[in-house]
BATORMI-450542 format. One line per 10 residues: number of its first residue (from 0); for each residue x, y, z of C-alpha. Coordinates in steps of 0.001 Angstrom, whole numbers, plus 500000, padded with zeros to 6 digits. Example, Ala and Ser with C-alpha at 12.3 -4.5 7.8 and 13.67 -1.06 7.14 Angstrom:
REM residues 2
0 = 512300/495500/507800  513670/498940/507140;
//
This chain:
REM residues 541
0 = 151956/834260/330032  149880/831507/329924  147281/830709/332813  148882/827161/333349  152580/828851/333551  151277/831608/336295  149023/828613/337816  152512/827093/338475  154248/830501/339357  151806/831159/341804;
10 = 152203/827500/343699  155765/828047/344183  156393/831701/345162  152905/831894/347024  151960/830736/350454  148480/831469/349814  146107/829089/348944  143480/831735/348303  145257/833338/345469  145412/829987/343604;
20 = 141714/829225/344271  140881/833145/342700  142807/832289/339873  141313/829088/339155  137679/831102/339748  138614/834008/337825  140053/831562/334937  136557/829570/334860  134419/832547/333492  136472/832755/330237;
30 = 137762/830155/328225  140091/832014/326416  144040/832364/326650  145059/834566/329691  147973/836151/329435  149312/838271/332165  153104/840239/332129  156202/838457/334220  156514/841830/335814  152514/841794/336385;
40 = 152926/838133/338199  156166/839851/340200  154129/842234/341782  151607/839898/342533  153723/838286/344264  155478/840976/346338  152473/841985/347498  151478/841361/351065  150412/837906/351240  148078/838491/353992;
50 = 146081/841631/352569  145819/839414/349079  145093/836264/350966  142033/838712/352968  140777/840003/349528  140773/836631/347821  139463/835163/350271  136412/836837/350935  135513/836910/347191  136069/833584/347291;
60 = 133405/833447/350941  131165/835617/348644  131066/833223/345661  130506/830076/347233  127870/831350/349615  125715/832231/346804  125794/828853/345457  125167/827414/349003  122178/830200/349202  120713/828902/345878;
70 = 121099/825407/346739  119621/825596/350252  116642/827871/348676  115946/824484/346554  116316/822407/349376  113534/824428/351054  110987/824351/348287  111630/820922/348193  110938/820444/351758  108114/822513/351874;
80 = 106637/820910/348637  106747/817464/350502  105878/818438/353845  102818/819738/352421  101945/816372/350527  103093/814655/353352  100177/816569/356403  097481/816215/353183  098058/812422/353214  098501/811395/357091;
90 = 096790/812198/360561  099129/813016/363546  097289/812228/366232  098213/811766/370359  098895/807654/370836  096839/808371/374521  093879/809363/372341  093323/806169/370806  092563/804137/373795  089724/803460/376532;
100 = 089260/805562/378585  088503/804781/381805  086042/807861/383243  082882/810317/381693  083680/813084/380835  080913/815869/381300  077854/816206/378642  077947/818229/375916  075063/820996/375519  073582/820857/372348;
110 = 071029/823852/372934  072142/825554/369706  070300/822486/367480  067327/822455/369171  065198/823350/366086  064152/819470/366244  064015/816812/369020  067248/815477/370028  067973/812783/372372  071338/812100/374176;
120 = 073606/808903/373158  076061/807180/375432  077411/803904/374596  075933/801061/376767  079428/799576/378058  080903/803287/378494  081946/805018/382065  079339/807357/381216  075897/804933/380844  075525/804594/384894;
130 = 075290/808366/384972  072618/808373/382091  069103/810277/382608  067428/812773/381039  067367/816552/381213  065448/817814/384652  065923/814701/386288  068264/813556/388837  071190/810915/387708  070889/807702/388542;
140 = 073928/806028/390461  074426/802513/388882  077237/800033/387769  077235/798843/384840  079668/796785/383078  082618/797982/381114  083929/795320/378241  087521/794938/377461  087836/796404/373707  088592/792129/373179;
150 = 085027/791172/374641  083524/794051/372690  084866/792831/369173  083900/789162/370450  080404/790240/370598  080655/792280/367070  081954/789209/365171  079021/787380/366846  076412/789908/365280  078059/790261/362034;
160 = 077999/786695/361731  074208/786885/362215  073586/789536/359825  075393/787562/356882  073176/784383/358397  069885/786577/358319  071053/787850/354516  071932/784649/353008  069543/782254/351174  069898/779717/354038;
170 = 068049/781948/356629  065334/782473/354143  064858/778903/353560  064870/778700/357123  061974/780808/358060  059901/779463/355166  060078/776039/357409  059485/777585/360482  056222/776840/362341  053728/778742/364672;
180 = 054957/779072/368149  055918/781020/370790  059327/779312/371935  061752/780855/368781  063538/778341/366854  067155/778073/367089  067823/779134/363670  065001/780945/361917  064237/784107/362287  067311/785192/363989;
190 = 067866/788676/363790  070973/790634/364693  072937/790854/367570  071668/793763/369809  073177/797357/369480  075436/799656/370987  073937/802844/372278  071575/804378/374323  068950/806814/374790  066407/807607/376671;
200 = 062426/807766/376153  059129/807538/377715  056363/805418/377619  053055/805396/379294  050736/807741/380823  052152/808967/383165  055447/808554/381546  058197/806574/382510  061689/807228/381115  063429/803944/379895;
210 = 066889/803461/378990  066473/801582/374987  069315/800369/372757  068569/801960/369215  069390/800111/366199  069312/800583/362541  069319/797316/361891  066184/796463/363966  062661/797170/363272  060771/796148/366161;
220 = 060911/798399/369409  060104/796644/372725  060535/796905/376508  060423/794571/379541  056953/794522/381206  055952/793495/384543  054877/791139/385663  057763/788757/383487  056256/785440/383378  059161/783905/382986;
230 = 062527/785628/383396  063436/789619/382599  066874/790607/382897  068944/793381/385288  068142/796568/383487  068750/800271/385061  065318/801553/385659  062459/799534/387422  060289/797522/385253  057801/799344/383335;
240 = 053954/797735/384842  051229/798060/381724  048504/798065/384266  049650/800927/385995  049209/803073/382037  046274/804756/381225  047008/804541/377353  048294/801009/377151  046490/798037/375289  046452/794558/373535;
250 = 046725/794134/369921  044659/791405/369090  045181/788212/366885  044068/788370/363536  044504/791837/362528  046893/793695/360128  048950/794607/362830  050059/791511/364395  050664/789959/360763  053294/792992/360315;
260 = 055216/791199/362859  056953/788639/360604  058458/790795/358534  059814/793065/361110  060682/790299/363612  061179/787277/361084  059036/784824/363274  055395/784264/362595  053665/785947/365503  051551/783392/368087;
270 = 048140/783883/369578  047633/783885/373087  044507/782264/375377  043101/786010/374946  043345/786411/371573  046486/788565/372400  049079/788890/370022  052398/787180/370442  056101/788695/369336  059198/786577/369695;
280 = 062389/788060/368265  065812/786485/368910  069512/787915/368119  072383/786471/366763  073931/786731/370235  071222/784486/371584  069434/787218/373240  065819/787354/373018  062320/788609/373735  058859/786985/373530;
290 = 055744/789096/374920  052472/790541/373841  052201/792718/371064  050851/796457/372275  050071/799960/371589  051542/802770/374366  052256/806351/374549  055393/807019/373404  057458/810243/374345  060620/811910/373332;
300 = 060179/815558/374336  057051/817070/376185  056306/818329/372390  056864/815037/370458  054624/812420/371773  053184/809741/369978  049859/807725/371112  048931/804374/369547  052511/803585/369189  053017/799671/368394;
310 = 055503/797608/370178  056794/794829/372208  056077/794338/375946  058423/791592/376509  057321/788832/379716  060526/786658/378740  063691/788584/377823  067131/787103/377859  070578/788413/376545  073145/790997/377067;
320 = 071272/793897/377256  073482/796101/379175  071113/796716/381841  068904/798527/379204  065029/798162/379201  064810/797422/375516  065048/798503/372057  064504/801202/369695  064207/800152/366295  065176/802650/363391;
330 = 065161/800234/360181  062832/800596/357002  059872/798367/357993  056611/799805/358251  057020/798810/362063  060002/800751/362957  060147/803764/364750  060722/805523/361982  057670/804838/359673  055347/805143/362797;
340 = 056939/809039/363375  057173/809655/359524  053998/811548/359448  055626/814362/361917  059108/813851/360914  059138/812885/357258  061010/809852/357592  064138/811852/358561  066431/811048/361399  070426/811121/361824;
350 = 072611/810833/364629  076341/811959/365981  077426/808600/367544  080073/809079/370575  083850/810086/369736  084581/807434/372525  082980/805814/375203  084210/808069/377594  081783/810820/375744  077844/811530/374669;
360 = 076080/811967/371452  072563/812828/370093  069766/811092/367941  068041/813666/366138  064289/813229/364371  063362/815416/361694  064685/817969/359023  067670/820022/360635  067510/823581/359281  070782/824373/360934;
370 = 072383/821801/357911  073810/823143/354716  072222/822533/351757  075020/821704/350153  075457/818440/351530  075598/815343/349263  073498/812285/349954  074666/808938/348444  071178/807464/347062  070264/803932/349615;
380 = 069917/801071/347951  067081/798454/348210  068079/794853/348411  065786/792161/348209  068115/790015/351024  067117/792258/353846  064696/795126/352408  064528/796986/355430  068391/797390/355660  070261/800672/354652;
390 = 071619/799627/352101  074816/801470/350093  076937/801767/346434  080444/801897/347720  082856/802709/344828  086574/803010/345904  088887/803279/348454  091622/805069/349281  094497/804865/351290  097131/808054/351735;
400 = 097094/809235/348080  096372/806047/346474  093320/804929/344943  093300/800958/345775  093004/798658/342520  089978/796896/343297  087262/795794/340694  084164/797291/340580  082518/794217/340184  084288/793214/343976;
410 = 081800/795954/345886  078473/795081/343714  078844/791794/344034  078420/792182/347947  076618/795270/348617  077039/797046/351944  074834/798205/354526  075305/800925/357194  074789/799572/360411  074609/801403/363802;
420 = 075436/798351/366173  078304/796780/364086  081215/798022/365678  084121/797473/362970  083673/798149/358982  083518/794417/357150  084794/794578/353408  084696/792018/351061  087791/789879/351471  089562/790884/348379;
430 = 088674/794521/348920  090400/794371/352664  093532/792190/351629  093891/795462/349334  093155/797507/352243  095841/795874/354681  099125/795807/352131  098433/799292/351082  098418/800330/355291  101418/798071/356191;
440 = 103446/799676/353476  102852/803447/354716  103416/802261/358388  106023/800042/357778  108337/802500/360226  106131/801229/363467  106321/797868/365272  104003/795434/364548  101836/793378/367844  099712/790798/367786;
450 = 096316/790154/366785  093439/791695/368977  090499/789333/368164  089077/790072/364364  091870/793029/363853  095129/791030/362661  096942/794202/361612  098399/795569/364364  101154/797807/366482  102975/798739/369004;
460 = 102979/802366/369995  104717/802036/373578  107727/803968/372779  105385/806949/371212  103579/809600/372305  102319/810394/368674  102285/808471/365160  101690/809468/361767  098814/807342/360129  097724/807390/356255;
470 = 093951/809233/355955  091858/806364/354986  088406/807588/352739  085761/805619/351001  083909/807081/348133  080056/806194/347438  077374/806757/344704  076482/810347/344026  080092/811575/344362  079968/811190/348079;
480 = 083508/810894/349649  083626/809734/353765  086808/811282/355227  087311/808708/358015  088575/811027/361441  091232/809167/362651  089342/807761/365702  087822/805742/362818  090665/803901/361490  092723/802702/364667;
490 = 091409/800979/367704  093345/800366/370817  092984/797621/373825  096936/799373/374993  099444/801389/373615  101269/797887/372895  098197/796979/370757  096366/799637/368496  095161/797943/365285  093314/799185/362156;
500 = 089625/799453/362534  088436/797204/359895  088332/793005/359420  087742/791156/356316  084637/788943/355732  085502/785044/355254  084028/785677/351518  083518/788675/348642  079946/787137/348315  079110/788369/352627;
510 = 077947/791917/352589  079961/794661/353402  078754/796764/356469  080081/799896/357339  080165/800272/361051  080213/802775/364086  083465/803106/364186  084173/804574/360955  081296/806928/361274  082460/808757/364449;
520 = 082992/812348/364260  080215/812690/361449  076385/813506/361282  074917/810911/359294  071876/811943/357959  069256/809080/356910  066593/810434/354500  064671/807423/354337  061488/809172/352399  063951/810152/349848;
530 = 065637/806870/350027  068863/808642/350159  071989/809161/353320  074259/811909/353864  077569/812757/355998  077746/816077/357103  081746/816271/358931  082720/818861/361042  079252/818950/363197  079535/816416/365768;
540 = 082602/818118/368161;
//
């Protein structure tokens, strides 16, 4: 009999849906004729219906769970496959992690790199600053002021701003009218505005430990000095006194040391009734210092002390200093701090900024031993707009797995610097609009906010304790690739407002500066005899 005819058979003499379903799987593995005796389909039949419908059945159970097994196996791999692309691409990080925080947390030790001189960093609006002081001595209980993350990237724009100013062909044209004198014109000369962190050194004989800014995009280093003939601002320590040094003196007019002051300061140094030398120096946030030009004992350990050191002992200082007594300035003049200490420490220094401003860092001078060998360094560039800036080759960016389309020519047309006291990264305009589609897109599941200041791509996190974000990473010249941590690609005023780290400049032609914030978590390492930078990740915990 044919299959259809005992098909049929079966649907009217059987209650059992399970024998019709085993036929119909026991007629799919053949495609030939089936034929099967009446008597054959009679005793089918009288068999107990329940016993057949048990035995059908759980062939039937059998059969379909290996297809469901096989398909869920698939399903898994699958899964797996994409789960794995998906952590590779993205950071998961804790929403509360991402914003100010409001108290210091303890210092870290960093006795297992003491092979070379390091110096503790805090950030100068941070919980922890008041509480600053060096190792052996006893902290100092002071207030300082703590900016909303709004006032912080107020001040930022205003420094960036004077950064493109001091690299553009107007300020040059500027300081090539500028005259002799000791009051600082509005315009010329203006350098940028002041930096972000802190650290401690001494100065003097005896020494007196001051609390100094340090800046890679300065070159002069000064300090407040009594007796402040005309106005010296709040700072944390008491005013360092000249007179009461044993190794401090004048640098007189006329010599090759006061004329190295223009190009480090980019005002034309005065003389004074003496025949003293005169600095002025003035910062895109309309801070400033004017004072006589000097040479001091300079200390960072009670093995690293320099004597003869040139700098600034400011009589008129004005700005927002942060209750600091100065500045340290790390540029590539011949007057920075770091061509003065090149003999000992070969032109070498790098630095693990702060993970927040709730922790510390270090500033470190010399060749680290404790370093791999292995790390790259992305060669520094030398641009005739600002010659004593670090300048970098940035090739590409990427955001998640995609390389962004942007045109070589977009980056070199620019340049970009790496700057300790710019806060957020600045890419050229075409190079950010990039930038901001390709983030939207991948966190196009969040709500957006507002703008906070500069940052105009923002969101709302209230209703999460953690969010996925795309891994952001930049690569340079030399094959060097920066792995932003993910403390360097949001930034938070609230949990309602967390916003990418990085801000467009008004025009591809402004430089491209690579700020603090993107550098967190990371040793940089700035080779400046070999004219070359490196990012060691991994170090700075």
């Amino acid at each position: 009999m044919a299959v259809d005819k005992v098909w049929n058979k079966l649907w009217i003499e059987s209650d059992s849906i399970a024998v019709i379903l085993a036929v119909k799987v026991l007629a799919s593995f053949g495609r030939e004729e089936v034929v099967l005796a009446e008597s054959e389909i009679t005793m089918a039949v009288v068999v107990p219906s329940v016993l057949l419908q048990f035995l059908v059945y759980t062939s039937f159970i059998v059969f379909v769970s290996l297809l469901c097994f096989g398909e869920k196996s698939f399903a898994y791999g699958r899964d797996e496959v994409s789960e794995s692309i998906h952590q590779s691409t993205v950071h998961v990080i804790v929403v509360s992690t991402i914003l100010p925080p409001k108290s210091c947390s303890s210092f870290t030790s960093f006795k297992d790199r003491r092979s070379i001189p390091l110096l503790k960093i805090v950030h100068r609006h941070s919980p922890c600053s008041g509480s600053f002081h060096p190792e052996g001595q006893k902290k100092r209980a002071t207030t300082n002021q703590i900016l909303s993350t709004e006032q912080i990237l107020h001040q930022d724009q205003i420094r960036v701003e004077s950064l493109h100013y001091k690299l553009s062909n107007k300020s040059k044209m500027s300081q090539e009218q500028s005259s002799k004198a000791t009051v600082l014109p509005a315009k010329s000369g203006v350098s940028l505005g002041t930096g972000n962190y802190i650290v401690r050194v001494g100065f003097g004989t005896p020494k007196k430990y001051l609390s100094l800014m340090f800046d890679t995009g300065s070159d002069l280093t000064w300090i407040q000095c009594k007796p402040c003939v005309r106005y010296c601002h709040e700072q944390q320590e008491s005013i360092f006194n000249p007179s009461e040094s044993t190794s401090y003196s004048n640098i007189t007019c006329n010599t090759s040391e006061c004329s190295q002051l223009k190009s480090a300061t980019g005002n034309t140094p005065a003389c004074g009734s003496s025949s003293t030398c005169i600095y002025g120096i003035q910062y895109g946030d309309q801070s400033f210092s004017v004072g006589y030009f000097g040479r001091e004992t300079l200390t960072l350990t009670p093995r690293d002390v320099f004597n003869n050191f040139r700098f600034g002992c400011g009589q008129n200082n004005r700005g927002i200093f942060g209750k600091t007594a100065g500045l340290l300035g790390l540029g590539r003049n011949e007057l920075s701090f770091v061509s003065q200490t090149s003999q000992k420490y070969g032109g070498r220094f790098s630095y693990c900024l702060p993970s927040s401003s709730s922790s510390v860092g270090y500033l470190a001078f010399g060749v680290d031993r404790s370093v791999s060998s292995t790390v790259k360094f992305t060669p520094m560039v030398i641009d005739s707009r600002g010659p004593s800036f670090y300048f970098l080759e940035i090739i590409e960016i990427n955001v998640g797995d995609r390389k962004l389309e942007i045109s070589a020519s977009v980056f070199s047309f620019s340049g970009m610097i790496i700057d300790s006291g710019t806060v957020i990264t600045r890419l050229p305009k075409t190079a950010y609009t990039s930038l901001q589609s390709a983030f939207q897109q991948l966190m196009s599941s969040y709500p957006s906010a507002k703008p906070l200041s500069i940052l105009d791509t923002c969101y709302n996190f209230t209703d999460y304790d953690e969010v996925n974000i795309p891994k952001i990473s930049m690569l340079f010249k030399g094959g060097v690739t920066l792995d932003l941590d993910p403390s360097g690609i949001l930034i938070g005023a609230s949990a309602s407002q967390v916003c990418l780290a990085f801000a467009g400049n008004q025009d591809d032609k402004d430089v491209g500066i690579l700020g603090n914030k993107q550098q967190q978590k990371l040793e940089v390492i700035y080779d400046v005899a070999r004219s070359r930078l490196g990012f060691v990740p991994g170090i700075c915990k």
